[in-house]
C-alpha positions in Angstrom: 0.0 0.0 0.0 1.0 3.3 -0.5 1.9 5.8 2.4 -1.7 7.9 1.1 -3.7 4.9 1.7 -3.4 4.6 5.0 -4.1 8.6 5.9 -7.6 9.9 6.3 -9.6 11.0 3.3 -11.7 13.5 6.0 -9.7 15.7 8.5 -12.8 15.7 10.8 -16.4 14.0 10.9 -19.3 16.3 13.1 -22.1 15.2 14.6 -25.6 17.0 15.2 -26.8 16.5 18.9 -29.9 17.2 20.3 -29.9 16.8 24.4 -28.5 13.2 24.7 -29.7 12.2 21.2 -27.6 12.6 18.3 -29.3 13.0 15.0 -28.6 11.6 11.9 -25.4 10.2 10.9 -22.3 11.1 10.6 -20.9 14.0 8.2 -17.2 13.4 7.0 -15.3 17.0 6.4 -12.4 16.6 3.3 -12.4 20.5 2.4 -10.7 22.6 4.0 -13.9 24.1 5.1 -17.0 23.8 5.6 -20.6 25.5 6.5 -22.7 24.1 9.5 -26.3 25.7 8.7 -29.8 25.0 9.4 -31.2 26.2 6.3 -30.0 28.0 3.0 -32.0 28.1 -0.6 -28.7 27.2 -1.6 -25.3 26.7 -1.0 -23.2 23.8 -0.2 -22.3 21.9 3.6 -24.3 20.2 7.0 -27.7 21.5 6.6 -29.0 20.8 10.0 -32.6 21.4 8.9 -32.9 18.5 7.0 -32.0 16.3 9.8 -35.3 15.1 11.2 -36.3 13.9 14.6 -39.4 13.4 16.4 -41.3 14.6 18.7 -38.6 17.7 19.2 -38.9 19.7 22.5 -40.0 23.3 22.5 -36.5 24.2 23.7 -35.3 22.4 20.7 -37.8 24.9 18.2 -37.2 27.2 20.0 -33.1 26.7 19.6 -32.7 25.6 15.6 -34.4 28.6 14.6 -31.5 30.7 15.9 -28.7 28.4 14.2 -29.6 30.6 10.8 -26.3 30.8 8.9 -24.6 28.6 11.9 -21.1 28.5 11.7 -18.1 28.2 9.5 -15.7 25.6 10.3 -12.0 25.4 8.9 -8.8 23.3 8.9 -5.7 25.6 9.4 -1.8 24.9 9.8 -2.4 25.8 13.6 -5.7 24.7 14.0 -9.4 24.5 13.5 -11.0 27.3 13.5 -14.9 28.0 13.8 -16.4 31.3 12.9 -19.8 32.4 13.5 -21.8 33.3 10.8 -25.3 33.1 13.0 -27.4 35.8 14.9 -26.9 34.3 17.9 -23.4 33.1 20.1 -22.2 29.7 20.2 -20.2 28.5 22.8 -17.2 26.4 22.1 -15.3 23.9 24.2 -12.2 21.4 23.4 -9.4 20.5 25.6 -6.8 22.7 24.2 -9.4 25.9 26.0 -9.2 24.1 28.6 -6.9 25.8 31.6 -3.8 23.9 32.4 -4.3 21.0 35.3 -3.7 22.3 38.5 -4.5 25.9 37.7 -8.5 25.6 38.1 -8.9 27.8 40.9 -10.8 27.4 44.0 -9.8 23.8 45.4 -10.5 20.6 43.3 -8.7 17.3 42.4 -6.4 19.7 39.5 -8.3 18.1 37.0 -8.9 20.2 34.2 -11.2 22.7 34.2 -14.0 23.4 32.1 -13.6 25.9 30.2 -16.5 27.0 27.7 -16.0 30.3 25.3 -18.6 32.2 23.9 -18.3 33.3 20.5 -20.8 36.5 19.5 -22.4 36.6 16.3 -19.4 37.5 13.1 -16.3 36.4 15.1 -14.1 33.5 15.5 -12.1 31.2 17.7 -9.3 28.9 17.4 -11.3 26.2 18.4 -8.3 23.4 18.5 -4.9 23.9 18.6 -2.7 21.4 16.8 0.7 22.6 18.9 -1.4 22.5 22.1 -2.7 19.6 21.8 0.7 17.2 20.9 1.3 18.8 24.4 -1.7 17.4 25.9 -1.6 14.2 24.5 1.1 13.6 27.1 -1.0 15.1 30.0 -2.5 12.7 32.5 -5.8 11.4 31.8 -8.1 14.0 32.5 -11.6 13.2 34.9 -14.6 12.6 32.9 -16.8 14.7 34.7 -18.6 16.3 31.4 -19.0 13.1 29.6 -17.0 10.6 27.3 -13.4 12.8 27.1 -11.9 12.9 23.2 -8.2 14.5 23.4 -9.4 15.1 19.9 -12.5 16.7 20.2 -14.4 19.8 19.7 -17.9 20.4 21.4 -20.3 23.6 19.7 -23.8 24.6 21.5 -25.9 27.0 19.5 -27.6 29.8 21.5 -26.9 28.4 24.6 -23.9 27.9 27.3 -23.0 25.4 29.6 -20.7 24.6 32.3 -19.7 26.5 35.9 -20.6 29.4 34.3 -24.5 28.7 33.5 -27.6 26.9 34.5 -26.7 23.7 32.4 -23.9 21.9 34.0 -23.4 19.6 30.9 -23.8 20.1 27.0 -26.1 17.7 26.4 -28.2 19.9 28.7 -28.3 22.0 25.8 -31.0 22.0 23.0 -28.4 21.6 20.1 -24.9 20.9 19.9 -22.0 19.7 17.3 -19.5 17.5 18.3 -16.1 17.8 15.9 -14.1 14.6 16.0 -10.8 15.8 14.4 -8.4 13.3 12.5 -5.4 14.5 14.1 -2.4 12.8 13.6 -1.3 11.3 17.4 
């Protein structure tokens, strides 16, 4: 086999969340970038909207019609970025946010700590770090307090927080959420 063989034809696969229920499968990422949207007459990406669940909550209504334009999300020599294109924030987590262990403040086992970034409507965030993360990788394992723990992993919420800062302790408290699982070389 050839060395290309064996490397990843997509650099990331996302999946669409609602609560504890992810919906529909799957959606492998080979461009460089891509748009994460709930509904457009036309264009080209993860249309959310034509995912299709039911019943749906009202907090779930009440949340896809603020995704709009959603976000854009990009592979870049230092990272992945996500830009919001949406009316509304989205908060963004992933371990390389995450404060160093030991420096979470205010007592605790130095596990990490959570750290969840909101990201107003037209700007953008390093969401992963590629440098940060070789780093981590030789970090100790870190608790699983939130849920299952990906070292390569990036966790959106659309109009609505979560963690010490907020009422929902846990994303999938929130109404709808993306969950980027990055093909990052180890």
């Amino acid at each position: 086999m050839s060395p290309d063989a064996t490397k990843p034809s997509h650099w990331c696969s996302v999946a669409y969340w609602e609560h504890r229920t992810r919906v529909g499968r799957l959606y492998a990422v080979s461009e460089q970038a891509v748009s994460i949207f709930y509904d457009l007459p036309q264009g080209s990406g993860f249309c959310l909207g034509q995912l299709h669940l039911e019943p749906r909550s009202e907090s779930v209504r009440r949340t896809r019609s603020k995704i709009g334009f959603g976000i854009v999300l990009s592979r870049e020599p230092d990272g992945v970025w996500a830009y919001n294109r949406g009316e509304h924030p989205i908060f963004v987590n992933s371990p390389t946010l995450d404060a160093p262990a030991g420096s979470c403040g205010g007592g605790g086992g130095g596990g990490r700590a959570l750290v969840v970034r909101k990201v107003p409507p037209g700007y953008s965030i390093k969401a992963f770090d590629f440098g940060r993360s070789d780093l981590l990788q030789h970090a100790a394992e870190p608790d699983a307090a939130d849920g299952p723990y990906d070292p390569n992993s990036v966790r959106i919420s659309f109009a609505k927080g979560w963690g010490p800062s907020y009422s929902r302790q846990f994303i999938t408290s929130c109404p709808c959420w993306l969950e980027i699982l990055l093909n990052h070389p180890r």
